[in-house]
PyMOL Python script that loads the backbone (N, CA, C, O; Angstrom):
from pymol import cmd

cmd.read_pdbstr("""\
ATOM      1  N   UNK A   1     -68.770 -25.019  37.226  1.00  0.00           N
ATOM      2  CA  UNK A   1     -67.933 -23.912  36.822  1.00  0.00           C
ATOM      3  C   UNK A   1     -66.763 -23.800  37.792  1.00  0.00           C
ATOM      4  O   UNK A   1     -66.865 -23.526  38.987  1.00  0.00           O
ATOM      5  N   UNK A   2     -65.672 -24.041  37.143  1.00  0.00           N
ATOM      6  CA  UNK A   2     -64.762 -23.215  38.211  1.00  0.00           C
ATOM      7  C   UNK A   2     -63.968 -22.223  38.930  1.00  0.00           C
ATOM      8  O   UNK A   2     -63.152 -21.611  38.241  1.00  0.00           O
ATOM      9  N   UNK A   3     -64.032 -21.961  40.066  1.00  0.00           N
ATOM     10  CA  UNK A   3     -63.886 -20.181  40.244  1.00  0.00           C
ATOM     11  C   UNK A   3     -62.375 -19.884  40.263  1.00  0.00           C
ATOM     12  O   UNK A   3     -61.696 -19.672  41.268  1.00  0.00           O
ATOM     13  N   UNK A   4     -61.967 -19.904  38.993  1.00  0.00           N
ATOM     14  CA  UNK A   4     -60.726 -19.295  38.451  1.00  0.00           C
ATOM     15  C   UNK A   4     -61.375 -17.554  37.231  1.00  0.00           C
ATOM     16  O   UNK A   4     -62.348 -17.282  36.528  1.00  0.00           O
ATOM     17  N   UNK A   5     -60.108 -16.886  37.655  1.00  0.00           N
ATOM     18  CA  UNK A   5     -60.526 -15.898  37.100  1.00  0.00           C
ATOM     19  C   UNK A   5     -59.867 -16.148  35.579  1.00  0.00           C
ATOM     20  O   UNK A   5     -58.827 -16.805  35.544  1.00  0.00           O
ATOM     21  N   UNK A   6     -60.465 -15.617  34.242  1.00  0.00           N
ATOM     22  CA  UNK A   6     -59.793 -15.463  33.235  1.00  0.00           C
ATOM     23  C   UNK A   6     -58.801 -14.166  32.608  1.00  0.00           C
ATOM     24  O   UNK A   6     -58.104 -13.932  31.621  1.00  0.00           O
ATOM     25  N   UNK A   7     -59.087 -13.740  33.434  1.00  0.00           N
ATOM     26  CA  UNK A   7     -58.208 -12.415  33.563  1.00  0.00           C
ATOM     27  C   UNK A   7     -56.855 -12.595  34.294  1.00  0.00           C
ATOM     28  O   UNK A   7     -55.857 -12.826  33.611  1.00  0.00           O
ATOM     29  N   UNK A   8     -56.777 -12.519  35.428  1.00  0.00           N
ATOM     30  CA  UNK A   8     -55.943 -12.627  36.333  1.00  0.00           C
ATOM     31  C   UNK A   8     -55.315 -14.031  36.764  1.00  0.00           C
ATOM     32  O   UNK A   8     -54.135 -14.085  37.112  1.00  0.00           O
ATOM     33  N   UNK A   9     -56.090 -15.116  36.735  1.00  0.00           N
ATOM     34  CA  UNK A   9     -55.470 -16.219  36.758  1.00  0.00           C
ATOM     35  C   UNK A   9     -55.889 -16.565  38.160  1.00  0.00           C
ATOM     36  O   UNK A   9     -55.554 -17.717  38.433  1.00  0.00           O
ATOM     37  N   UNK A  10     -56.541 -15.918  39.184  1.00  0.00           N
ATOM     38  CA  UNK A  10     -56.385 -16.433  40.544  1.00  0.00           C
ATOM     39  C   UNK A  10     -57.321 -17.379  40.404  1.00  0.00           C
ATOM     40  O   UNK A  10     -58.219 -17.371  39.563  1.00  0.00           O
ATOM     41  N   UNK A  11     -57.005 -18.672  41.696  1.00  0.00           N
ATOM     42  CA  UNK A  11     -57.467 -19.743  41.487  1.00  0.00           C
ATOM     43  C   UNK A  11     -57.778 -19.560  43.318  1.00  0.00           C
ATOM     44  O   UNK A  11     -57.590 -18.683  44.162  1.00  0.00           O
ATOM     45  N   UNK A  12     -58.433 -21.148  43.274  1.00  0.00           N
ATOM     46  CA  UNK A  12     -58.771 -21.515  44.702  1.00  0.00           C
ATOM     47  C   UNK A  12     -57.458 -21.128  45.871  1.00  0.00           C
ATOM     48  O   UNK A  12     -56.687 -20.574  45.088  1.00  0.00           O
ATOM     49  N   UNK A  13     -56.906 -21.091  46.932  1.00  0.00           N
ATOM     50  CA  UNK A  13     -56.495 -21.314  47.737  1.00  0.00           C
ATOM     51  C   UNK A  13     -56.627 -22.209  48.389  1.00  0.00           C
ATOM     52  O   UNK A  13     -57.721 -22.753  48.242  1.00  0.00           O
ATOM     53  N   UNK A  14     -55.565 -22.936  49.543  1.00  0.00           N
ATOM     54  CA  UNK A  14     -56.048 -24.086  49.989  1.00  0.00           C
ATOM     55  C   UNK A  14     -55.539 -24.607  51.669  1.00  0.00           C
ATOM     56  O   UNK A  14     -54.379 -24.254  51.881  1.00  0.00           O
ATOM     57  N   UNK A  15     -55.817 -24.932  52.182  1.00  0.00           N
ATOM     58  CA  UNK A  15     -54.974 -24.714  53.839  1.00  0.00           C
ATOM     59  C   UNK A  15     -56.247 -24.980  54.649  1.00  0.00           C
ATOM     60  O   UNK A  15     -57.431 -25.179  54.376  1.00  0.00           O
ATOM     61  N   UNK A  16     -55.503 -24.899  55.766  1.00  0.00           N
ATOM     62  CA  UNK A  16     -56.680 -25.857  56.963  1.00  0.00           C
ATOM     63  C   UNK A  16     -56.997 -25.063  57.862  1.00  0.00           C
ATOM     64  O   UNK A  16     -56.340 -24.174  58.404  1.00  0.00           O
ATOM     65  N   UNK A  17     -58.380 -25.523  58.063  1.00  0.00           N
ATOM     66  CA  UNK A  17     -59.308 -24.478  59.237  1.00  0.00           C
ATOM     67  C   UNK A  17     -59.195 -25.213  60.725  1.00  0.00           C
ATOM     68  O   UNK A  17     -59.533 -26.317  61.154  1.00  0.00           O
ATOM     69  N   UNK A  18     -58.503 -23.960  61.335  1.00  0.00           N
ATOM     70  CA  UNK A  18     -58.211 -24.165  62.919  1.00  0.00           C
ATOM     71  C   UNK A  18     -59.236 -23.869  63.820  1.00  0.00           C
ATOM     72  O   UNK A  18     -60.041 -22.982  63.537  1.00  0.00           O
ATOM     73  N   UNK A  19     -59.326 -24.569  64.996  1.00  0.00           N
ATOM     74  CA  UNK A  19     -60.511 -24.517  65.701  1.00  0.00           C
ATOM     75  C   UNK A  19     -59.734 -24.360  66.719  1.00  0.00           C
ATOM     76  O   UNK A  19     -58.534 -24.597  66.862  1.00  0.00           O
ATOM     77  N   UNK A  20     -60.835 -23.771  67.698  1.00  0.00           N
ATOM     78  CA  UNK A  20     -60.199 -23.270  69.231  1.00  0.00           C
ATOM     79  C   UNK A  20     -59.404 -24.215  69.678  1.00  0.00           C
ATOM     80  O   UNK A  20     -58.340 -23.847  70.175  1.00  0.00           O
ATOM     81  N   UNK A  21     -59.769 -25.940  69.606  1.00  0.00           N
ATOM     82  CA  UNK A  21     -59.148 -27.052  70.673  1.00  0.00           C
ATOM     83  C   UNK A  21     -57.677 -27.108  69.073  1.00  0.00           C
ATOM     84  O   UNK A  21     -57.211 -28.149  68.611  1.00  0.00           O
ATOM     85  N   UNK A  22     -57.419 -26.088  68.748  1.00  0.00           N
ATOM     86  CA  UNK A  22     -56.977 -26.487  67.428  1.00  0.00           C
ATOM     87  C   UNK A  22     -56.824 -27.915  66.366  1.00  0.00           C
ATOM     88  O   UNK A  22     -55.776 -28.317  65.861  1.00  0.00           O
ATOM     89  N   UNK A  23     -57.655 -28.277  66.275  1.00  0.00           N
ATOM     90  CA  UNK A  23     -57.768 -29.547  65.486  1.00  0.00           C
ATOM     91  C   UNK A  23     -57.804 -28.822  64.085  1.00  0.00           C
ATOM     92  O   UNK A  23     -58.112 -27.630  64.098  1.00  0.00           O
ATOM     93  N   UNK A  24     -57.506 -29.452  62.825  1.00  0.00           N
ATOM     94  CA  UNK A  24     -57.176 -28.640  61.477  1.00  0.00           C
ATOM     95  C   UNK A  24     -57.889 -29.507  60.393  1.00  0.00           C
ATOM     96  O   UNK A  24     -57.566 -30.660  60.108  1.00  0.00           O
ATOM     97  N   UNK A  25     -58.778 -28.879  59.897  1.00  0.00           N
ATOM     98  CA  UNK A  25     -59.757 -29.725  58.476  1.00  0.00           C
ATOM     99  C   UNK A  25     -59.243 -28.799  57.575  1.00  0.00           C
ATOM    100  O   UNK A  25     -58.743 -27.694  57.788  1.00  0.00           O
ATOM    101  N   UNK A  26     -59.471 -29.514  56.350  1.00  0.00           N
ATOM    102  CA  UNK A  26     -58.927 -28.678  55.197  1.00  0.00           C
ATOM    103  C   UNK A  26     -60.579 -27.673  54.545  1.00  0.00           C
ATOM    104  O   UNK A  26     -61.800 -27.778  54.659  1.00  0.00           O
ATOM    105  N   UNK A  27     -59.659 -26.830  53.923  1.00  0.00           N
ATOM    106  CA  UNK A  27     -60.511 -26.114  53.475  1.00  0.00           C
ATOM    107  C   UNK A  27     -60.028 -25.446  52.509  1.00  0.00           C
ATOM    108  O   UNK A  27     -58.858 -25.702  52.227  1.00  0.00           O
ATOM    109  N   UNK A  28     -60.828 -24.264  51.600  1.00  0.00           N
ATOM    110  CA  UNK A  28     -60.364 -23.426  50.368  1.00  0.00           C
ATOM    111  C   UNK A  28     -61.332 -22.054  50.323  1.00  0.00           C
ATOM    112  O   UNK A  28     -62.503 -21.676  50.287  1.00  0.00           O
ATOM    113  N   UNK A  29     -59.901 -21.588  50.354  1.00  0.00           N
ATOM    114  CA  UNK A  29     -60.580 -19.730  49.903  1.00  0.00           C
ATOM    115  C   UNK A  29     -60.775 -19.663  48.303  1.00  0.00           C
ATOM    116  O   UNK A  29     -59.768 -19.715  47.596  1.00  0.00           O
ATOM    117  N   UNK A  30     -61.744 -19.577  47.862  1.00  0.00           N
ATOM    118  CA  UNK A  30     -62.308 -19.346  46.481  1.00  0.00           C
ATOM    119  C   UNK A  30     -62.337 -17.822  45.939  1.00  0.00           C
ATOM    120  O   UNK A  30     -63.045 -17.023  46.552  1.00  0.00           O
ATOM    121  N   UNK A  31     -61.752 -17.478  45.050  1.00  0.00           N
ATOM    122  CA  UNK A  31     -61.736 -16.495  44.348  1.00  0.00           C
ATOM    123  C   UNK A  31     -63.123 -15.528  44.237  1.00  0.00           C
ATOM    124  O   UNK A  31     -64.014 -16.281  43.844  1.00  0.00           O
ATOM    125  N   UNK A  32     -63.642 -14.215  44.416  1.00  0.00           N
ATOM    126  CA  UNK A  32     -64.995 -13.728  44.288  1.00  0.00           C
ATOM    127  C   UNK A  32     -64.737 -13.658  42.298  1.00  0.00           C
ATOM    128  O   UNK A  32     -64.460 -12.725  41.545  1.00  0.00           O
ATOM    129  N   UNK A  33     -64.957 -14.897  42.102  1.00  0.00           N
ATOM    130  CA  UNK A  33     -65.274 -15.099  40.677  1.00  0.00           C
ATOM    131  C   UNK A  33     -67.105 -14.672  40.199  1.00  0.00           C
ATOM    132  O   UNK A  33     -68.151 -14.994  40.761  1.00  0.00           O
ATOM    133  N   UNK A  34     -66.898 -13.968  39.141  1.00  0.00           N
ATOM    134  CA  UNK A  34     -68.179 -13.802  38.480  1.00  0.00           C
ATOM    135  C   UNK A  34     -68.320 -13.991  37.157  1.00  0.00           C
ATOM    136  O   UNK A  34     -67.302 -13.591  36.593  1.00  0.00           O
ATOM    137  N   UNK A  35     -69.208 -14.469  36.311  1.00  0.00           N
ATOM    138  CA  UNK A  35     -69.428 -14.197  35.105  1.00  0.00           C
ATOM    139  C   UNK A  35     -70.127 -13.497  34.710  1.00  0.00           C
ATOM    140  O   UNK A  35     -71.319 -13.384  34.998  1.00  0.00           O
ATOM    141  N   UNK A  36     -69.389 -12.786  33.838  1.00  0.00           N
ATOM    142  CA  UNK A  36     -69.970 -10.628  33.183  1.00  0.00           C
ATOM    143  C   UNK A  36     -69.717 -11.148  31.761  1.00  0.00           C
ATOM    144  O   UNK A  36     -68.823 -11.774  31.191  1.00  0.00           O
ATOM    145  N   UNK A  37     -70.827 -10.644  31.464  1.00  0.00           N
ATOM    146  CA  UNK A  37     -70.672 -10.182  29.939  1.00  0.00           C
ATOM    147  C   UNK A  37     -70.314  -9.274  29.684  1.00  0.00           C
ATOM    148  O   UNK A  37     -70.652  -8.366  30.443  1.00  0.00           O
ATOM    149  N   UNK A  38     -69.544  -8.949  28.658  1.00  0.00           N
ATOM    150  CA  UNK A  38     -68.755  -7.577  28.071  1.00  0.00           C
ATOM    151  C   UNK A  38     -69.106  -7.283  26.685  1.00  0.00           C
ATOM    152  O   UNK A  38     -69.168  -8.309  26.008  1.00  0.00           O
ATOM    153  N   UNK A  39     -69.339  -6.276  26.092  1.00  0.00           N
ATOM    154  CA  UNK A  39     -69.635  -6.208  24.602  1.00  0.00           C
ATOM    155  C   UNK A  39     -68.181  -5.620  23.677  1.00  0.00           C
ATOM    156  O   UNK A  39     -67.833  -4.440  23.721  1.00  0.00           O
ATOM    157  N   UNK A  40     -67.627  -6.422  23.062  1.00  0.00           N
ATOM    158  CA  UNK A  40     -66.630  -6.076  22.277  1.00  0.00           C
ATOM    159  C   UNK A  40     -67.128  -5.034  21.091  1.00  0.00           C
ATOM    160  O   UNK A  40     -67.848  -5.681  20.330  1.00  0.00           O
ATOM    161  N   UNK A  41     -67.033  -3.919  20.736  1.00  0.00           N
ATOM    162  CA  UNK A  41     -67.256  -3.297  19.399  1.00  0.00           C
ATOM    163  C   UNK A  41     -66.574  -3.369  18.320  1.00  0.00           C
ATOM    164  O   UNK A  41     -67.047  -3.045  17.230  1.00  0.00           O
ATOM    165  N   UNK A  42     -65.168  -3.878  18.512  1.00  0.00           N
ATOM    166  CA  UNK A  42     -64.659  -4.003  17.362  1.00  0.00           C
ATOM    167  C   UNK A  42     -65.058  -5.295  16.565  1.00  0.00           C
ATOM    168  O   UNK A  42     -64.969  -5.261  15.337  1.00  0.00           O
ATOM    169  N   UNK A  43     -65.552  -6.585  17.281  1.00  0.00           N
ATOM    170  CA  UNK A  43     -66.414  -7.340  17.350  1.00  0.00           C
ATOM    171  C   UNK A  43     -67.863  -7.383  16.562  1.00  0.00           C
ATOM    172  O   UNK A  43     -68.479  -7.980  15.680  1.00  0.00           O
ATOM    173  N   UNK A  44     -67.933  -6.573  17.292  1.00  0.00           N
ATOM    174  CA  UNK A  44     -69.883  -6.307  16.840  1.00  0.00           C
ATOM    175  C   UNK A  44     -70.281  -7.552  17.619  1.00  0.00           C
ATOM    176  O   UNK A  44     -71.121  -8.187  16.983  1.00  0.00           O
ATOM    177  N   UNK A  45     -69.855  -8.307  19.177  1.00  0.00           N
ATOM    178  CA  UNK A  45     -70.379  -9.060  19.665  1.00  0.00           C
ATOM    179  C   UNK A  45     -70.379  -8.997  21.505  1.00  0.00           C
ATOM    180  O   UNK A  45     -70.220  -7.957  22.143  1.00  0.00           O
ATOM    181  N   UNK A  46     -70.558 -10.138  22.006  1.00  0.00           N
ATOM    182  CA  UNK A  46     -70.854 -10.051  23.678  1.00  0.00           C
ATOM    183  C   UNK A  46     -69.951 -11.389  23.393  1.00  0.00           C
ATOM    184  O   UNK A  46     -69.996 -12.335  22.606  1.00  0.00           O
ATOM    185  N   UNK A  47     -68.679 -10.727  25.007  1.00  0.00           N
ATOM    186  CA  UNK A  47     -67.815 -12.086  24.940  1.00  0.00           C
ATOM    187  C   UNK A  47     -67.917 -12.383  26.933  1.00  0.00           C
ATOM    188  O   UNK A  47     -67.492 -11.705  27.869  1.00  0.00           O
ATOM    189  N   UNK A  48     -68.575 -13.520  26.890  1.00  0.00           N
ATOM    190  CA  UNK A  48     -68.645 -14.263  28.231  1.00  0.00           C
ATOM    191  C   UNK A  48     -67.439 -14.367  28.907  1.00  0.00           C
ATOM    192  O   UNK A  48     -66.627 -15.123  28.375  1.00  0.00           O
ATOM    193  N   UNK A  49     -67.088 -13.810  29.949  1.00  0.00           N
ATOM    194  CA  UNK A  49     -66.062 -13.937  30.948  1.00  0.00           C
ATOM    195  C   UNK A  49     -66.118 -14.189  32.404  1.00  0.00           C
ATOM    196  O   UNK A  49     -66.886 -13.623  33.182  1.00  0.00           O
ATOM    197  N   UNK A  50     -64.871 -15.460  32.831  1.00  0.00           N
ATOM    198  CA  UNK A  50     -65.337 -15.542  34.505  1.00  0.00           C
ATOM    199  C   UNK A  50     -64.121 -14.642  34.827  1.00  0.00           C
ATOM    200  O   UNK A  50     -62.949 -14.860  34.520  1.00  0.00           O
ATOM    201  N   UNK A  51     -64.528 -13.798  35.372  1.00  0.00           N
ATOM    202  CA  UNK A  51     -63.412 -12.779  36.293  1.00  0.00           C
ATOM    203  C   UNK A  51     -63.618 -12.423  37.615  1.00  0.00           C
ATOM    204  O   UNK A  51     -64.801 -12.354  37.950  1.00  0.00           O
ATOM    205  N   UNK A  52     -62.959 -12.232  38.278  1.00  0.00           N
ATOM    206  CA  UNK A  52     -63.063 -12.084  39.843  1.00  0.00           C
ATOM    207  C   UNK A  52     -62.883 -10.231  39.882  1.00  0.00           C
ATOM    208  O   UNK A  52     -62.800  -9.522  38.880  1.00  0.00           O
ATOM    209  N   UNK A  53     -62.860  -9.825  41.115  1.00  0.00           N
ATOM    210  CA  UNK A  53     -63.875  -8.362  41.060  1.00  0.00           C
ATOM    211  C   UNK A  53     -62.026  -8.047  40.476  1.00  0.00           C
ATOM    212  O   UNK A  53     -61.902  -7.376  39.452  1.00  0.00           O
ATOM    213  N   UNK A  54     -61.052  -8.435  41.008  1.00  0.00           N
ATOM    214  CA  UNK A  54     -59.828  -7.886  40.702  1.00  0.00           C
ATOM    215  C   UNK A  54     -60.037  -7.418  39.179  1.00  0.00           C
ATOM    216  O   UNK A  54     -60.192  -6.245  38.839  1.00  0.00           O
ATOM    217  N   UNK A  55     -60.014  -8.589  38.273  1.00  0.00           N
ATOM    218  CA  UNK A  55     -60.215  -8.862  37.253  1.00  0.00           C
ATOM    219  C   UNK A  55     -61.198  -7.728  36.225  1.00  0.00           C
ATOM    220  O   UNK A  55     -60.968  -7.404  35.059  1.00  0.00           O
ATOM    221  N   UNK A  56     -62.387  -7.270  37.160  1.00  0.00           N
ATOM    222  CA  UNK A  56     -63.492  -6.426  36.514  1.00  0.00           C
ATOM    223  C   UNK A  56     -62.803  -5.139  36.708  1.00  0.00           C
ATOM    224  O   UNK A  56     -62.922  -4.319  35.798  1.00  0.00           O
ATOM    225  N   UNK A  57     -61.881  -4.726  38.063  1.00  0.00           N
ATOM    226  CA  UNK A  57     -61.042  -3.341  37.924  1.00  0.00           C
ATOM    227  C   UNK A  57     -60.394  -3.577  36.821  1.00  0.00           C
ATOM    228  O   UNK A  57     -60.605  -2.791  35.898  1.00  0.00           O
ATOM    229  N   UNK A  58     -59.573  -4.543  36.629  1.00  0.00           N
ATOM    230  CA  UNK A  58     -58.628  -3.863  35.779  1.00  0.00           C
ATOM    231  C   UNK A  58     -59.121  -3.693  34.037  1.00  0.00           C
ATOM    232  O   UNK A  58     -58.428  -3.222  33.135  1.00  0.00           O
ATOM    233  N   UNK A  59     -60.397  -4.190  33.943  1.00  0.00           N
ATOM    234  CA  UNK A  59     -61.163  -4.506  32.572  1.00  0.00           C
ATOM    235  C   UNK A  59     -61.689  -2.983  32.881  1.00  0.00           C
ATOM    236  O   UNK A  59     -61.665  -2.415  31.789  1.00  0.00           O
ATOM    237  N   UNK A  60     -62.150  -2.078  33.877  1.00  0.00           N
ATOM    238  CA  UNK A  60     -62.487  -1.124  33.731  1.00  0.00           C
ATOM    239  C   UNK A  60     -61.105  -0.147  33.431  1.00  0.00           C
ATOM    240  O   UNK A  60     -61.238   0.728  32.576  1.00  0.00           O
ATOM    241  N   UNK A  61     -59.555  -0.310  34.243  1.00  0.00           N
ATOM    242  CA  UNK A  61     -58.739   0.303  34.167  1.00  0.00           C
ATOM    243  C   UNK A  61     -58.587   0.277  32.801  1.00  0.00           C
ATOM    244  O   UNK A  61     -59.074   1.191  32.136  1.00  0.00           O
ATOM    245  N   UNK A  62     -57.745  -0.992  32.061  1.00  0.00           N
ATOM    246  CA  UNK A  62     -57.696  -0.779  30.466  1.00  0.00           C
ATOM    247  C   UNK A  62     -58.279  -1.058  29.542  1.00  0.00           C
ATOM    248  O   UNK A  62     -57.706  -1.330  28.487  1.00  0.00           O
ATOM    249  N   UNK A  63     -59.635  -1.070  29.686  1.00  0.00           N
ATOM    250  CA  UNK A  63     -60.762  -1.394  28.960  1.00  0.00           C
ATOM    251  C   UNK A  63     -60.659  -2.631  28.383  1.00  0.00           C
ATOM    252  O   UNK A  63     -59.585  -3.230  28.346  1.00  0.00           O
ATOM    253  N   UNK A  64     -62.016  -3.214  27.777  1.00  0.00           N
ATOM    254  CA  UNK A  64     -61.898  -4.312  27.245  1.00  0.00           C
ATOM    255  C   UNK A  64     -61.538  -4.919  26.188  1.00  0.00           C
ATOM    256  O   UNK A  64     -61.491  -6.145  26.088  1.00  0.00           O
ATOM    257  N   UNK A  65     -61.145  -3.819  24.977  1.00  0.00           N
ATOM    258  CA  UNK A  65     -60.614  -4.389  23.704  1.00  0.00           C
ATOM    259  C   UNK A  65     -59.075  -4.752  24.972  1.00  0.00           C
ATOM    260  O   UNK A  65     -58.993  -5.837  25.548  1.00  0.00           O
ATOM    261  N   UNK A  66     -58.499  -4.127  25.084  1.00  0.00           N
ATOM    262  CA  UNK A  66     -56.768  -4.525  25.444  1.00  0.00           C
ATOM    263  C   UNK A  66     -56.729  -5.669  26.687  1.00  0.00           C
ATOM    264  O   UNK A  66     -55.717  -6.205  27.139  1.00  0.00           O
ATOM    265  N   UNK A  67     -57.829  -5.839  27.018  1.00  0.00           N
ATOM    266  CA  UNK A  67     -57.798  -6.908  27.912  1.00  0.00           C
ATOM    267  C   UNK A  67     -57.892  -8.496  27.224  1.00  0.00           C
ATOM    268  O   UNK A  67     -57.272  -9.519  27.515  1.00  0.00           O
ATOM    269  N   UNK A  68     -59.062  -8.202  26.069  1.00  0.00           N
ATOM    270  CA  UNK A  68     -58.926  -9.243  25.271  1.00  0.00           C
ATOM    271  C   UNK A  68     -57.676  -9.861  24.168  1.00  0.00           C
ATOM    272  O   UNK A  68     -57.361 -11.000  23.822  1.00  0.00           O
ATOM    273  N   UNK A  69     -57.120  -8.361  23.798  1.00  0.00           N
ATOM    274  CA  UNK A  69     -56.158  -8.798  23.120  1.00  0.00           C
ATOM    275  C   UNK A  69     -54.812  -9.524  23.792  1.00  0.00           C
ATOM    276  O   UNK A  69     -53.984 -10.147  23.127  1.00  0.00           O
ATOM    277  N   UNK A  70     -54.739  -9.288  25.512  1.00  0.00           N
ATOM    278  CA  UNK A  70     -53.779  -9.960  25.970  1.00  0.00           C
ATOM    279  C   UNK A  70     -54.433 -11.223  25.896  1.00  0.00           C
ATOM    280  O   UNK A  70     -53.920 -11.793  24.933  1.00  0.00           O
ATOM    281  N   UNK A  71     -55.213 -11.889  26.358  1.00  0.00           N
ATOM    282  CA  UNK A  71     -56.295 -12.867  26.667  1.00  0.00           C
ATOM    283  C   UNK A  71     -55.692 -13.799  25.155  1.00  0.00           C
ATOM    284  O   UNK A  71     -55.109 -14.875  25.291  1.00  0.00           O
ATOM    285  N   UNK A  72     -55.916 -13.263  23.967  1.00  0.00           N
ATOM    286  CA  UNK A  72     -55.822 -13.480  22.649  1.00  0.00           C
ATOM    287  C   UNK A  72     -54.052 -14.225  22.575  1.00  0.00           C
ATOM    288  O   UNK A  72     -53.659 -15.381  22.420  1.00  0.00           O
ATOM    289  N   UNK A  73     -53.255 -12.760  22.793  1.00  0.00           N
ATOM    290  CA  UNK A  73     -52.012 -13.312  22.963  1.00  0.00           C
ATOM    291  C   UNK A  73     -51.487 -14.312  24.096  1.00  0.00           C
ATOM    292  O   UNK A  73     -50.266 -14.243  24.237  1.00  0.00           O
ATOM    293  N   UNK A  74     -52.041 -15.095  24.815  1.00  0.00           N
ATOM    294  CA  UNK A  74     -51.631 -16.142  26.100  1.00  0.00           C
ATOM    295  C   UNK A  74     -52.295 -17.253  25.334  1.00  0.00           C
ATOM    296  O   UNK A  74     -51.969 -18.418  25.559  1.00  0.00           O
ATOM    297  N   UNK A  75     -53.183 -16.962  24.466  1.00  0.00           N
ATOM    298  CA  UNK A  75     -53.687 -18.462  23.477  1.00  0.00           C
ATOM    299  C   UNK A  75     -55.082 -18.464  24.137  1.00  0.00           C
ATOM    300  O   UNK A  75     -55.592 -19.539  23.818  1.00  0.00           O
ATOM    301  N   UNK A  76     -55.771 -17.899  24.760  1.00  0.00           N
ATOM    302  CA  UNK A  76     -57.168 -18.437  25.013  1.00  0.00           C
ATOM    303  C   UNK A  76     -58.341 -17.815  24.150  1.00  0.00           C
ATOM    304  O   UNK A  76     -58.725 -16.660  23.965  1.00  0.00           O
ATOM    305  N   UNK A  77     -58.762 -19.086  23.689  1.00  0.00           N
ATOM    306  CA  UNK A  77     -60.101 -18.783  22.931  1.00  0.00           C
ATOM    307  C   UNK A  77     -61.132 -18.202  23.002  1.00  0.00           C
ATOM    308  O   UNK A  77     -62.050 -18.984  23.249  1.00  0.00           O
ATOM    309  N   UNK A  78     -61.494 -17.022  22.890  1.00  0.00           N
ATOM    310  CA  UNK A  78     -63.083 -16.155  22.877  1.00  0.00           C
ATOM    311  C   UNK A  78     -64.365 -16.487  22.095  1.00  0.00           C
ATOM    312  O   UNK A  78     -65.362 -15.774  22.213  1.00  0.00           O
TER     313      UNK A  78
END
""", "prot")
cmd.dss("prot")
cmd.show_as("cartoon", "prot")
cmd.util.cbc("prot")
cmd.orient("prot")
């Protein structure tokens, strides 16, 4: 799975981890991606989503029919 949100779009980050003698390895900040189920009613169904916690505020801010319908309008399939 990859931890991109479907909401928001945030993806991995990417940049290098410094150590005291500073020597630099790469590394990646990963999104706090989750997958929540949501129940659509206009639906009459449960639509699987990976969203990161950003992602779950703002599904609580404008609920989930209008979250899907943007989702709908950017072209992604439910």
């Amino acid at each position: 799975m990859s931890s991109s949100c479907d909401v928001t779009g945030k993806k991995p980050g990417f940049g290098n981890s410094v150590s005291h003698s500073h020597r630099r390895t790469r590394r990646r900040w990963n999104p706090n991606a989750q997958r929540r189920r949501y129940w659509l009613p206009s639906q009459g169904r449960y639509v699987r989503l990976n969203v990161s916690t950003t992602g779950i505020r703002i599904i609580d801010r404008d609920g989930i029919e209008a979250v899907v319908a943007r989702l709908r309008a950017r072209g992604v399939q439910l």
